[in-house]
C-alpha positions as CSV (number, residue, x, y, z in Angstrom):
1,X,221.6,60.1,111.4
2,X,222.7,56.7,112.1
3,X,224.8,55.9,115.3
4,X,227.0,54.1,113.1
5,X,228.7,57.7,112.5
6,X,232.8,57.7,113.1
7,X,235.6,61.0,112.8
8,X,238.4,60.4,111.1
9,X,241.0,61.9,113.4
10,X,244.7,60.7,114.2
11,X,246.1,63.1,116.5
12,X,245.0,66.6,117.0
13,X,247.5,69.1,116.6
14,X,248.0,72.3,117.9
15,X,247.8,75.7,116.0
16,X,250.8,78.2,115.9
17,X,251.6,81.0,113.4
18,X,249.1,79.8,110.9
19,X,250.0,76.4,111.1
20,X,249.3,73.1,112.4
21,X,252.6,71.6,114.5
22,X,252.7,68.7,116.6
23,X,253.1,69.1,120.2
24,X,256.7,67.6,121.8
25,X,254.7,66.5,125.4
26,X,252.8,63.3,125.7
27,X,249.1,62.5,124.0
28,X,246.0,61.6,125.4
29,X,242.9,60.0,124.6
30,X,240.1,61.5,123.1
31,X,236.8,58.8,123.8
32,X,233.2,59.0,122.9
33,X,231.2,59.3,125.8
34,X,228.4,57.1,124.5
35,X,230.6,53.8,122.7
36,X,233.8,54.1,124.5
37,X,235.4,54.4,121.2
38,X,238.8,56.5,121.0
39,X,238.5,59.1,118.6
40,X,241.6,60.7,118.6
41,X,245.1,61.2,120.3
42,X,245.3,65.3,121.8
43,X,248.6,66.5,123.0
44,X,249.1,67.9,126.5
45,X,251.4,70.5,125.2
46,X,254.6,71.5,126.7
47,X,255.8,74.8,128.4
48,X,257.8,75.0,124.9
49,X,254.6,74.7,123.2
50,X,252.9,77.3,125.1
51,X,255.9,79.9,124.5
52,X,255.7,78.9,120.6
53,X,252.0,80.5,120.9
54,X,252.5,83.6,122.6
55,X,255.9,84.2,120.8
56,X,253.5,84.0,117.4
57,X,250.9,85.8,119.3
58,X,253.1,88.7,120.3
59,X,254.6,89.0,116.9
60,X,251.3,89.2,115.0
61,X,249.9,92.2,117.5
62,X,251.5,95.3,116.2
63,X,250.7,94.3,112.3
64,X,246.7,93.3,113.7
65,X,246.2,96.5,116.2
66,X,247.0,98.8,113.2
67,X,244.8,97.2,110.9
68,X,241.1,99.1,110.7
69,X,238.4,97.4,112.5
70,X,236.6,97.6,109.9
71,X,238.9,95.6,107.8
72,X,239.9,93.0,110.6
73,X,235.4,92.2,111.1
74,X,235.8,91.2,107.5
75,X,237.8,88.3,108.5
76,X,234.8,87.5,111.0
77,X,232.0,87.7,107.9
78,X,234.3,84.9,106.8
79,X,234.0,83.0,109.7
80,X,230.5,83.1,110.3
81,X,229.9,82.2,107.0
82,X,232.0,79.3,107.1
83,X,230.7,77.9,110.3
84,X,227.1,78.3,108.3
85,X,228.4,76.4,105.4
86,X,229.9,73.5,107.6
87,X,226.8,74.3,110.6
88,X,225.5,69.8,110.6
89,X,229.3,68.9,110.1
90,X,230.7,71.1,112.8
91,X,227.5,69.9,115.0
92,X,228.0,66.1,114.4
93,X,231.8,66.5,115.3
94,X,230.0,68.2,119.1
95,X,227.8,65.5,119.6
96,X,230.3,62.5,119.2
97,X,233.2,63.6,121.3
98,X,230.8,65.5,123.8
99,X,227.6,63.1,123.9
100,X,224.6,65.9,123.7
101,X,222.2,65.1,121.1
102,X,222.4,66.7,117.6
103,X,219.6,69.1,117.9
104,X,221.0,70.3,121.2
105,X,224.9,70.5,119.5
106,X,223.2,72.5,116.5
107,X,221.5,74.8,119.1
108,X,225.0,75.5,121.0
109,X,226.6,76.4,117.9
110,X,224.1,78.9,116.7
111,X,224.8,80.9,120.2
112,X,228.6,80.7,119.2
113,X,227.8,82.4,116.0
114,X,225.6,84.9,117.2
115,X,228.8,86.1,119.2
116,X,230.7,86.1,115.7
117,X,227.6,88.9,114.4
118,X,227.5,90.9,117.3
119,X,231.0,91.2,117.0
120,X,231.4,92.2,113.7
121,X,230.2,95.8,115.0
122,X,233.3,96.5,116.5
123,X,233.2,99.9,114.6
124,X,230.9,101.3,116.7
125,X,231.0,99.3,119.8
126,X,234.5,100.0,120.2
127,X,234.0,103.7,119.8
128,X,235.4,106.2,122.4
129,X,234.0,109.6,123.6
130,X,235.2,113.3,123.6
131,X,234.5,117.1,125.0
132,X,235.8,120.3,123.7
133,X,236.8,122.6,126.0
134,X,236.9,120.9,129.0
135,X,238.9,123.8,129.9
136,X,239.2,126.7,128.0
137,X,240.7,125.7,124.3
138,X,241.4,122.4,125.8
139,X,239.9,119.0,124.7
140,X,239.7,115.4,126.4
141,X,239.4,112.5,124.3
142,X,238.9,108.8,125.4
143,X,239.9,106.1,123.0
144,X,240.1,102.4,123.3
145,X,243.2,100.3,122.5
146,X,244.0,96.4,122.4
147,X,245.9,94.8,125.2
148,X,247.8,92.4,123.3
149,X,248.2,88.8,123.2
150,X,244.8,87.3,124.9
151,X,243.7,83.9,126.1
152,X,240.6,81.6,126.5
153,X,240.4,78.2,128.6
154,X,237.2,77.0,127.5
155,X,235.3,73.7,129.4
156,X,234.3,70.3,127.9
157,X,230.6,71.2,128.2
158,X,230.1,73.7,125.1
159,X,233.2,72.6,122.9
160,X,231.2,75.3,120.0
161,X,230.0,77.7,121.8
162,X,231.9,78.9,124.8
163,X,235.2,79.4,122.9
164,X,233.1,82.4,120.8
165,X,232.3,83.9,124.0
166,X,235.5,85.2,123.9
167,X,237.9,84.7,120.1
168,X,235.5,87.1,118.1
169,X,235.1,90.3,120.4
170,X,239.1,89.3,120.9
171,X,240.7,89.7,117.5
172,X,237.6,92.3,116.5
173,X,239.2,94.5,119.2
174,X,242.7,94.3,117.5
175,X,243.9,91.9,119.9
176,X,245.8,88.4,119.1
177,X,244.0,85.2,120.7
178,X,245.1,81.8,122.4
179,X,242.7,79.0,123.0
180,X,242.9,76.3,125.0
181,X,240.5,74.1,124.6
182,X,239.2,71.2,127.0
183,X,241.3,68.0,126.3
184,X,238.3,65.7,126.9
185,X,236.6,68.2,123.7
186,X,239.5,69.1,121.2
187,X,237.9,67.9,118.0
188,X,235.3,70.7,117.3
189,X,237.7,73.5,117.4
190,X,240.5,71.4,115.9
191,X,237.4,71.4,113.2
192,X,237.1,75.2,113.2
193,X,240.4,76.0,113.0
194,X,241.2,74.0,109.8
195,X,238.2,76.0,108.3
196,X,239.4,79.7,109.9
197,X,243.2,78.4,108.3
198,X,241.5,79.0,105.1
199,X,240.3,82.7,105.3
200,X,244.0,83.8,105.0
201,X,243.4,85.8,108.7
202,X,247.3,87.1,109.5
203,X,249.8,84.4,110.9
204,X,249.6,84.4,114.7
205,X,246.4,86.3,114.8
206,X,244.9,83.2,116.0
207,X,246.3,80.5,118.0
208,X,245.2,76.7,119.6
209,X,247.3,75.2,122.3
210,X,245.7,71.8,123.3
211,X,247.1,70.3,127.3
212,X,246.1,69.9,130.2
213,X,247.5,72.1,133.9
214,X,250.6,72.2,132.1
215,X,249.7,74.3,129.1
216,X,247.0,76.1,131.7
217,X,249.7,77.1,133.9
218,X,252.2,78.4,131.4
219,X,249.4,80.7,130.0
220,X,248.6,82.2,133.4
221,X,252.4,83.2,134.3
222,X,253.6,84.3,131.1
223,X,254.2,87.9,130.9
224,X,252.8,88.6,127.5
225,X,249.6,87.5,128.0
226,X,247.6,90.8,128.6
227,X,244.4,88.7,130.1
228,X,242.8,85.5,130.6
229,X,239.6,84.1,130.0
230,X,238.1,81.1,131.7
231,X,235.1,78.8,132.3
232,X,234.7,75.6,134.7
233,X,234.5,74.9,138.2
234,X,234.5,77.3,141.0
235,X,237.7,75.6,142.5
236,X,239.8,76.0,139.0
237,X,238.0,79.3,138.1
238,X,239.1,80.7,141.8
239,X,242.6,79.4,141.7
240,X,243.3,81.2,137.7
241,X,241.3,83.9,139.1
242,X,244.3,84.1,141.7
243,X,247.0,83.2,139.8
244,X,246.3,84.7,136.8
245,X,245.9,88.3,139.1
246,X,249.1,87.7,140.8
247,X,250.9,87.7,137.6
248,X,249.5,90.7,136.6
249,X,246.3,89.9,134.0
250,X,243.1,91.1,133.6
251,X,240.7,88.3,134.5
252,X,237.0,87.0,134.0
253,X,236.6,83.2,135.3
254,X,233.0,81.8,135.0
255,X,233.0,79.5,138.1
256,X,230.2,76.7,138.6
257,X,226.3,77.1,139.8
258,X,223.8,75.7,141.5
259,X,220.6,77.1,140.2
260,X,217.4,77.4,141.8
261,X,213.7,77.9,140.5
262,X,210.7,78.6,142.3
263,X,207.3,77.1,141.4
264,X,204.4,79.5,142.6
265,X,201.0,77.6,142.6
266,X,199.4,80.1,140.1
267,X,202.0,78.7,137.5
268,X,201.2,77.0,134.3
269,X,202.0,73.4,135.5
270,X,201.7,71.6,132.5
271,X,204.4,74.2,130.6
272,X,206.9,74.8,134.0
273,X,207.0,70.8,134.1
274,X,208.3,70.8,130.5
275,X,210.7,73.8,130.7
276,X,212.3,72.7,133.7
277,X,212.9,69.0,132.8
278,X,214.0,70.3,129.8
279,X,216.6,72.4,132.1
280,X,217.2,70.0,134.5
281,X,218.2,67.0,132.1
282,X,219.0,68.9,128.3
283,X,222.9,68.2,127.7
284,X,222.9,65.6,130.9
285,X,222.8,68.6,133.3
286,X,225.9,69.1,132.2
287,X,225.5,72.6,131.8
288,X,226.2,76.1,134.3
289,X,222.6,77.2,133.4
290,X,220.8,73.9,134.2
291,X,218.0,74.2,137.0
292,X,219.4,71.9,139.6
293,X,217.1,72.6,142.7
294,X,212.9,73.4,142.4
295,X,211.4,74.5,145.3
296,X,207.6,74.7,145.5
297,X,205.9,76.6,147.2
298,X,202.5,76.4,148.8
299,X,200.0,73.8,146.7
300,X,202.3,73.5,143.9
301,X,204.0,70.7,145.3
302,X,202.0,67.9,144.5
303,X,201.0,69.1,140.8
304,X,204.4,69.6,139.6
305,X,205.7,66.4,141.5
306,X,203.4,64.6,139.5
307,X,204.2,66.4,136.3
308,X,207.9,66.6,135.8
309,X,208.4,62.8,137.4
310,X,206.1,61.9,133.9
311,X,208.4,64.3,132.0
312,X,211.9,62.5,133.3
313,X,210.5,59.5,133.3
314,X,209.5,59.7,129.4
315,X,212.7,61.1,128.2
316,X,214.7,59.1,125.8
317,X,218.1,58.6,126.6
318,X,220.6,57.8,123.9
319,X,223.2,58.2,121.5
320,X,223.2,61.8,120.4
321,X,223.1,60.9,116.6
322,X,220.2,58.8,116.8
323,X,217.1,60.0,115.8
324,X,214.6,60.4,119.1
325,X,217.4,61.2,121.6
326,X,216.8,63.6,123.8
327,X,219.4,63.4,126.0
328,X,222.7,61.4,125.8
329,X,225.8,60.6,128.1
330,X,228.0,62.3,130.8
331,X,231.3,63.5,129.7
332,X,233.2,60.6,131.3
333,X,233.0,57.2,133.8
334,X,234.1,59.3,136.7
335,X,231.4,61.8,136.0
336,X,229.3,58.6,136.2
337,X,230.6,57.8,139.3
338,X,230.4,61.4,141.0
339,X,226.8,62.1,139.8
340,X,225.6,58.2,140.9
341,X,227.4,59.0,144.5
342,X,225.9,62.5,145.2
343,X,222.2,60.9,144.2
344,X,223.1,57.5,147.2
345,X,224.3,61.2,149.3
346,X,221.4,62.4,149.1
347,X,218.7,59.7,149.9
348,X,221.1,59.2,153.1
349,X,220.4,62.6,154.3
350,X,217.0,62.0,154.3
351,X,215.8,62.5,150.4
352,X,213.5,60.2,148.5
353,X,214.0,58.6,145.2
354,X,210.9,59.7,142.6
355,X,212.6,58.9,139.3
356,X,215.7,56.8,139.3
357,X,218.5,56.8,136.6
358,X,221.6,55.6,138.4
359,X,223.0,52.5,136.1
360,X,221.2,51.9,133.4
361,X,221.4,49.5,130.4
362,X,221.1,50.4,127.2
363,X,221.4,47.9,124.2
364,X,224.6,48.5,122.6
365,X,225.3,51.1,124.7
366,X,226.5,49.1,127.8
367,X,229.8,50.9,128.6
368,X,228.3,54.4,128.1
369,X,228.9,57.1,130.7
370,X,224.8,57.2,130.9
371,X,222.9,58.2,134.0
372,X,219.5,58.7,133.0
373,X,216.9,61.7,134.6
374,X,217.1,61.2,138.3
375,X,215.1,63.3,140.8
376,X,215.3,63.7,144.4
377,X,211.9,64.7,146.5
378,X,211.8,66.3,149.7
379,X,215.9,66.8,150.4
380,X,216.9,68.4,153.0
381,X,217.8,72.4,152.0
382,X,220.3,71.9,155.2
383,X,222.0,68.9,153.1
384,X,225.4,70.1,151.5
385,X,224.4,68.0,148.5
386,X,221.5,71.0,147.9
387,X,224.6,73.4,147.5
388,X,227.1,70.9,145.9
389,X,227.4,71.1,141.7
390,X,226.2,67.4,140.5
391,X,226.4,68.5,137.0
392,X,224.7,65.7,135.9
393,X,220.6,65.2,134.9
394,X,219.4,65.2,138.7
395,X,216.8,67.4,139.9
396,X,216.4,68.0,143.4
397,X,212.9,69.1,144.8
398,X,212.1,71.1,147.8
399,X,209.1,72.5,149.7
400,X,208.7,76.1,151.0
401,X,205.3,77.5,152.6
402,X,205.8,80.5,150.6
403,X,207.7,83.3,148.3
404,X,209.9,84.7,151.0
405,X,211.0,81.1,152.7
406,X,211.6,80.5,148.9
407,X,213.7,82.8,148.4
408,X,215.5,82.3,151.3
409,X,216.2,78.7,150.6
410,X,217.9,79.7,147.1
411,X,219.7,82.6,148.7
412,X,221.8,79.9,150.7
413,X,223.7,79.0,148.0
414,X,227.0,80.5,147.8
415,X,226.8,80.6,143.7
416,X,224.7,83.2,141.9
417,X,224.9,82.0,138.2
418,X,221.1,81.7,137.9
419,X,217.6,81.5,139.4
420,X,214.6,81.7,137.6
421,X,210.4,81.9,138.9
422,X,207.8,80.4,137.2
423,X,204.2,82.4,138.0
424,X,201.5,84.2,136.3
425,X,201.6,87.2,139.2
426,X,203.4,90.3,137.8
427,X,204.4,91.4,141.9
428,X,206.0,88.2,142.8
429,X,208.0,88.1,139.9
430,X,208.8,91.4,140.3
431,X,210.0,90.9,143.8
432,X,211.8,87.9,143.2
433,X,213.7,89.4,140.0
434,X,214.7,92.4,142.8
435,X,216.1,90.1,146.1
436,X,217.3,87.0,144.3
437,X,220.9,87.3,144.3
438,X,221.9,86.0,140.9
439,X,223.3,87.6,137.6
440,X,220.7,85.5,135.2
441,X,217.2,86.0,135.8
442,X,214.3,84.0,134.5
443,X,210.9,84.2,134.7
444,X,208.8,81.4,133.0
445,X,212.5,80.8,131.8
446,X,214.5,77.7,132.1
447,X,217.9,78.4,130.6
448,X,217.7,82.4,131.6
449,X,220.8,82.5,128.9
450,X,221.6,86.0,127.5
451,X,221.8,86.7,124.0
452,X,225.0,87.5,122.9
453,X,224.5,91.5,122.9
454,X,224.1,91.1,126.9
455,X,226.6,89.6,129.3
456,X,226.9,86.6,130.5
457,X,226.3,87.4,134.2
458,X,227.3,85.4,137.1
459,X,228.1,86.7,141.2
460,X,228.8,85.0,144.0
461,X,231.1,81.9,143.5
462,X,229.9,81.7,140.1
463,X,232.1,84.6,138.6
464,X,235.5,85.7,139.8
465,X,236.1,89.3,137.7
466,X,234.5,92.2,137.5
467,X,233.5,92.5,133.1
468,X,231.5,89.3,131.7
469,X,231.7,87.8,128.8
470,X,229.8,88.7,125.4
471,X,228.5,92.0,124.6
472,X,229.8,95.8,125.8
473,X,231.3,94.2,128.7
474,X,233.6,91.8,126.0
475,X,234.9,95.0,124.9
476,X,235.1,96.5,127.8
477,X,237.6,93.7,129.0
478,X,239.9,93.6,125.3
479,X,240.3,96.9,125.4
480,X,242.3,99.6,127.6
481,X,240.8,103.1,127.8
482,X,243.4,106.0,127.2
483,X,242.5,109.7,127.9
484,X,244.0,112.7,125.6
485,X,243.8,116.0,127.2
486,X,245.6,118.2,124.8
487,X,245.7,122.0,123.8
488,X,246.3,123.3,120.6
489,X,246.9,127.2,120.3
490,X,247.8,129.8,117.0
491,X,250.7,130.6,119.7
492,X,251.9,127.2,120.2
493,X,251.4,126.4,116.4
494,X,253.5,129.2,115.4
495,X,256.7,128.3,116.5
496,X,257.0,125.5,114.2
């Protein structure tokens, strides 16, 4: 697909009681990361417009809690199917306002609809438990009931994914949903929603509020949102962690990572090169699962020095909907900025540039927001930049003299999203998978992402919460468990 690609996009509008309304509050810019060009105006709606949602929300619930589940997954059938039949579309509309290439953009949407399908077995996931005669002629029950009007604040990074973490397993559940999306990303789920607008799902069920801390904030203090759902930073993610709690709302925030892998000598160098540049630099770095720090251990320094410096070097940076691009832009100029400062932090502490991508040209592309694969050799673990986010395509190499000073090195880091090993040796896989303190594993993995059936498991500074998203644990969190102990006798039945 040609670069010559545009969206034809005034202003995005928010979604309220089935329909689309224009926000009263100022607009923003929507720009592609890649040309600079503005897409699109996106409101950062008001207090008002936030209270319009939940008002529409709150209204819908007692209609969409008694309908079946079986009847409310029908409306998800519909919504997988229609993100099927618009799949390149929807993908296209990723890529331009986020920068990722198409395959990667096509790739993030497919995990957004395997959320949709594992939700649509609400039946039985949702499904309670009981005991006769817990005592004698008495019997408990446990059942599972919706919470009420829900919210999502989904990140820039995964604009099509990320927001299906959480809006399937939601509504599936019986309860009603309010998305607010990131306001650098508002196009692919202003997409999705003029599709869902179709299905004829209940007014209210479903809800978009687009805005910035304003919108945010109004979310987390009003008193009919049940719970929140977020995904960014650790600083954001720990302050709606906190505020959202203080008003009263179940929580799950998905902070940020820095994620370690260790590189055992008996690895397959030629495939742990590729796997991990394709972590380190797929989507910019700009995603939570990316491998930002490889330590070697022992002699499998040099080899994989070697290797992945070819691999970043050779990597064709881009616009996304050109054909050959394997990786495109960061999200904005003071991205840029931030990733291009932490790489000059680092060589000042003592690191040394092997492949360098700070500033590049790139015919036509001259104003981009494009740093191309950078890695750092030999940085200090003591330097704060080895436990500081880039979020950006730079991969930062260090040395260990073996598994445990490995380990140790990763197990500095206050985040715990991920850590994967790459070995062919069954027991030092084994004991890294049981002392690395992370909630996503790999081994010969890159991306250790869970499928959507499993949780999306973070600790440390990388999750604030106690239930992840996807899976059981999605259920878990939209639903409140409510025990019936009751006793039914002939002489109690008599007297009616």
């Amino acid at each position: 697909m040609s670069s010559a690609g545009a969206i034809q996009v005034d202003a995005v509008k928010n979604y309220i009681g089935g329909e689309f309304k224009a926000s009263g509050g100022e607009y923003l810019k929507v720009v592609n990361p890649a040309t600079q060009q503005v897409l699109a105006t996106v409101p950062a709606s008001t207090v008002s417009d936030v209270r319009s949602a939940v008002a529409a929300a709150a209204k819908a619930f007692p209609a969409w809690r008694a309908t079946p589940p079986e009847d409310r997954i029908q409306y998800l059938f519909k919504i997988k199917q229609l993100l099927e039949d618009h799949f390149d579309e929807i993908a296209r509309v990723t890529t331009i306002e986020n920068g990722k290439t198409l395959t990667e953009a096509k790739a993030e949407l497919r995990r957004g609809i395997e959320n949709v399908e594992v939700a649509c077995g609400i039946p039985t996931m949702m499904q309670g438990y009981n005991l006769e005669d817990v005592a004698r002629g008495i019997d408990e029950t446990m059942i599972r009931q919706p919470l009420g009007v829900v919210a999502a604040i989904t990140p820039f990074n995964f604009p099509a994914m990320i927001p299906f973490w959480f809006l399937p397993y939601a509504i599936a559940c019986g309860n009603t949903f309010i998305l607010k999306p990131s306001e650098k990303v508002p196009l692919t789920m202003q997409r999705v929603f003029e599709l869902i607008d179709g299905i004829g799902l209940p007014a209210g069920v479903l809800n978009m509020v687009n805005g910035t801390s304003t919108a945010v904030n109004a979310l987390l203090e009003h008193p009919d949102v049940r719970a929140v759902s977020f995904v960014g930073s650790t600083p954001v993610a720990r302050y709606i962690y906190a505020t959202a709690s203080a008003h009263g709302k179940r929580v799950q925030c998905q902070g940020g990572a820095k994620n370690h892998v260790l590189v055992l000598p008996d690895a397959d160098m030629d495939m742990t090169a590729q796997v991990i540049s394709e972590s380190a630099f797929g989507c910019a770095g700009q995603r939570c699962l990316a491998v930002s720090v490889a330590v070697t251990v022992g002699d499998a320094q040099k080899k994989f020095r070697e290797l992945v410096a070819d691999r970043a070097s050779a990597l064709r940076v881009g616009y996304g909907l050109d054909e050959g691009t394997e990786m495109g832009p960061v999200i904005t100029a003071e991205s840029k900025q931030r990733v291009e400062g932490l790489v000059d932090k680092g060589l000042s502490h003592g690191a040394k540039i092997l492949v360098d991508g700070r500033n590049p040209r790139l015919e036509k592309f001259e104003g981009g927001n494009f740093v191309k694969p950078t890695i750092l050799d030999g940085l200090p673990p003591e330097s704060d930049v080895a436990a500081t986010e880039i979020f950006g395509p730079v991969l930062s190499l260090i040395h260990a003299k073996d598994v445990d000073e490995g380990i140790g090195i990763l197990s500095r880091t206050p985040y715990g999203n991920a850590a994967s090993i790459f070995t062919t040796s069954g027991a030092a896989a084994r004991k890294f998978r049981y002392e690395t303190p992370a909630g996503n594993i790999g081994v010969n993995i890159g991306v250790a992402a869970p499928m959507a059936y499993f949780p999306f498991s973070g600790w440390g500074d990388s999750f604030f919460g106690v239930l992840h998203a996807q899976g059981r644990d999605a259920v878990e969190f939209y639903t409140d468990k409510k025990v019936v102990i009751e006793r039914w006798t002939q002489s109690l039945s008599r007297r009616f």
